[in-house]
C-alpha positions as CSV (number, residue, x, y, z in Angstrom):
1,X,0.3,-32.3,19.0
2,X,1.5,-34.4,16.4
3,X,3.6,-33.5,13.3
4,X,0.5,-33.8,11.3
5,X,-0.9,-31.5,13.6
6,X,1.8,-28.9,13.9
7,X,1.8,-28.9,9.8
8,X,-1.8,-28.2,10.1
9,X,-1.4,-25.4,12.5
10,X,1.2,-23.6,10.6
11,X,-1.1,-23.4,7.5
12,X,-3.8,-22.2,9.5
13,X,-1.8,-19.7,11.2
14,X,-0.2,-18.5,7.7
15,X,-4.0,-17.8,6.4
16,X,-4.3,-15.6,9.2
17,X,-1.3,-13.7,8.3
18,X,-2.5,-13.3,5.5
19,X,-6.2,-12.3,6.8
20,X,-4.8,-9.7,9.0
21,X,-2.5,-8.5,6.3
22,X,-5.0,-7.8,3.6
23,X,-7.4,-6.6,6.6
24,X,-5.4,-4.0,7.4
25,X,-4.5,-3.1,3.9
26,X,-8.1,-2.2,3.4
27,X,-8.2,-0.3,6.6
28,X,-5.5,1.6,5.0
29,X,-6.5,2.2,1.9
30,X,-9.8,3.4,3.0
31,X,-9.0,5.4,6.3
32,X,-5.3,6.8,6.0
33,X,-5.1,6.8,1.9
34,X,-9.0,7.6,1.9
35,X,-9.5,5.8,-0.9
36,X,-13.2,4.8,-0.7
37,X,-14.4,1.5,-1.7
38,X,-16.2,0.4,-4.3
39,X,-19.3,-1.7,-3.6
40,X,-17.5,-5.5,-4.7
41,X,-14.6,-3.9,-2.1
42,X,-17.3,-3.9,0.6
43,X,-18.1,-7.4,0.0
44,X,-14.7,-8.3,-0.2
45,X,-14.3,-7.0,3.1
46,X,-17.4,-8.8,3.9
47,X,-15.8,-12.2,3.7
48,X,-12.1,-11.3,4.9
49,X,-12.5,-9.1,8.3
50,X,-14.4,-12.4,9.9
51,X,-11.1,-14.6,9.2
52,X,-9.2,-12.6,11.4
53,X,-10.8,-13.2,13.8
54,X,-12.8,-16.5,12.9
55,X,-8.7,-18.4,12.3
56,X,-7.3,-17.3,16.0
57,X,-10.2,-18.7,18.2
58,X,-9.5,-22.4,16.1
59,X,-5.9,-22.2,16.6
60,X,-5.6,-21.5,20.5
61,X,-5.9,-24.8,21.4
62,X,-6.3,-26.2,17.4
63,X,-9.3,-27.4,16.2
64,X,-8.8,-28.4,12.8
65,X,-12.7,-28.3,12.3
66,X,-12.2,-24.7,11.6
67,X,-11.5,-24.9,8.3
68,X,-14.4,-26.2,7.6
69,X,-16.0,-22.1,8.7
70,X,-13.2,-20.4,7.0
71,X,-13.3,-21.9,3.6
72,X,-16.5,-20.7,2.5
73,X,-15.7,-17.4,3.6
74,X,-12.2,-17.6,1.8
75,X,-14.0,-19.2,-1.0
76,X,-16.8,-16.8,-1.6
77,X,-14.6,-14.0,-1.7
78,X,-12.5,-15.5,-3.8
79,X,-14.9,-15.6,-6.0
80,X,-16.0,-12.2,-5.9
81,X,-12.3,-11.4,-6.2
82,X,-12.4,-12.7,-9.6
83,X,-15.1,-11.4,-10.8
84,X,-14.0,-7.7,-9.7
85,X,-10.3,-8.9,-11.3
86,X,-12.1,-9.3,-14.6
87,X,-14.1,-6.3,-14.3
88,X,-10.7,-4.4,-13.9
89,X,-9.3,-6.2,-17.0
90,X,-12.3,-5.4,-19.3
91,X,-13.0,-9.2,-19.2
92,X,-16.4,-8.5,-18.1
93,X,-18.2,-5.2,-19.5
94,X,-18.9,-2.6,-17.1
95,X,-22.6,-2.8,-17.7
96,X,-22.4,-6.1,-16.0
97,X,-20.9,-4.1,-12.8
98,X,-22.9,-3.9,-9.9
99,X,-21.2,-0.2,-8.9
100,X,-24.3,2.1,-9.9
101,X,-23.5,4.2,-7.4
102,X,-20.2,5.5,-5.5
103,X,-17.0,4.7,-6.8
104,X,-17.0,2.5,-10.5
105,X,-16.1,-0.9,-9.6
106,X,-13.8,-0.9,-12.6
107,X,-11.8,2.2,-11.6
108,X,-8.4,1.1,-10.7
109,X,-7.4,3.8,-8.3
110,X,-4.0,2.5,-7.6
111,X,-1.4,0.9,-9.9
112,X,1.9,-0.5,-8.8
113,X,4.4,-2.1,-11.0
114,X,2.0,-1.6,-14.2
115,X,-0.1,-4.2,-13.0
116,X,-1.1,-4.9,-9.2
117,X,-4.3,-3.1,-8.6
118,X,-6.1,-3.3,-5.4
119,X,-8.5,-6.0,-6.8
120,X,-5.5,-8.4,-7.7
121,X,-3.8,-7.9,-3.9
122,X,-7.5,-9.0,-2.6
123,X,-7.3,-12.2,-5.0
124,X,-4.4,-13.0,-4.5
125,X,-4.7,-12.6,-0.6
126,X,-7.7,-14.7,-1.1
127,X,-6.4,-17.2,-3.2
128,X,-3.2,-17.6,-0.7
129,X,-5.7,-18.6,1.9
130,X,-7.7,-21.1,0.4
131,X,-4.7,-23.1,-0.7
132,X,-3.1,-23.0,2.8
133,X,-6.6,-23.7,4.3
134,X,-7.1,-27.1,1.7
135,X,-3.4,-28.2,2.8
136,X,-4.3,-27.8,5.7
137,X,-7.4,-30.6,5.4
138,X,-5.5,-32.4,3.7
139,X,-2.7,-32.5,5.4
140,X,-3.7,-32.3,8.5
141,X,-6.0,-34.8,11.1
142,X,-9.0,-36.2,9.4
């Protein structure tokens, strides 16, 4: 492989760190805290379970053509992450939450340091992958 390559890799390989992180982080929330999920929490997990197992198969050998699979993923959930995010903040009224059942999408059921919230750890995990995963094009063979 060539440098280009290896950089590649490494950002890749990173955004599945991160994808196996935040994966089990929700297993653990949900199964050993039993925290249960809100509905945008399910479609969070929606996008971020298949990366961890979606990133491995293009690493081993690389094929930088799988970025091109895991960036919508990353970037759908991203989205979703934001839009939960606001919820949390008030941003966006509660009305407009799709949580009519279940847990309130806008309940912030854990609260470290003032601030992180389950939501922000899931847009921030997204949010780490997407920019590894566009250095990674960019960066990386064309």
């Amino acid at each position: 492989m060539s440098a280009r390559e290896d950089r590649a890799w490494l950002l890749v390989f990173a955004a599945w760190l991160i994808a196996s992180a935040a994966t089990l982080g929700a297993l653990f929330f949900s199964e050993v805290m039993e925290l249960p999920p809100c509905l945008l929490c399910w479609y969070q997990r929606i996008f971020m379970f298949p990366l961890v197992l979606l990133l491995p198969v293009g690493l081993f050998p690389f094929d930088p053509k799988v970025r091109r699979y895991a960036l919508p993923l990353a970037l759908a959930g991203l989205a979703v992450a934001v839009y939960h995010q606001l919820l949390v903040m008030g941003v966006i009224p509660e009305r407009a939450s799709p949580c009519t059942r279940g847990v309130p999408c806008a309940e912030v059921q854990i609260e470290w340091l003032g601030f992180i919230t389950i939501p922000l750890l899931a847009l921030g995990a997204f949010a780490a992958i997407v920019v590894l995963l566009l250095l990674a094009r960019t960066r990386g063979p064309q």
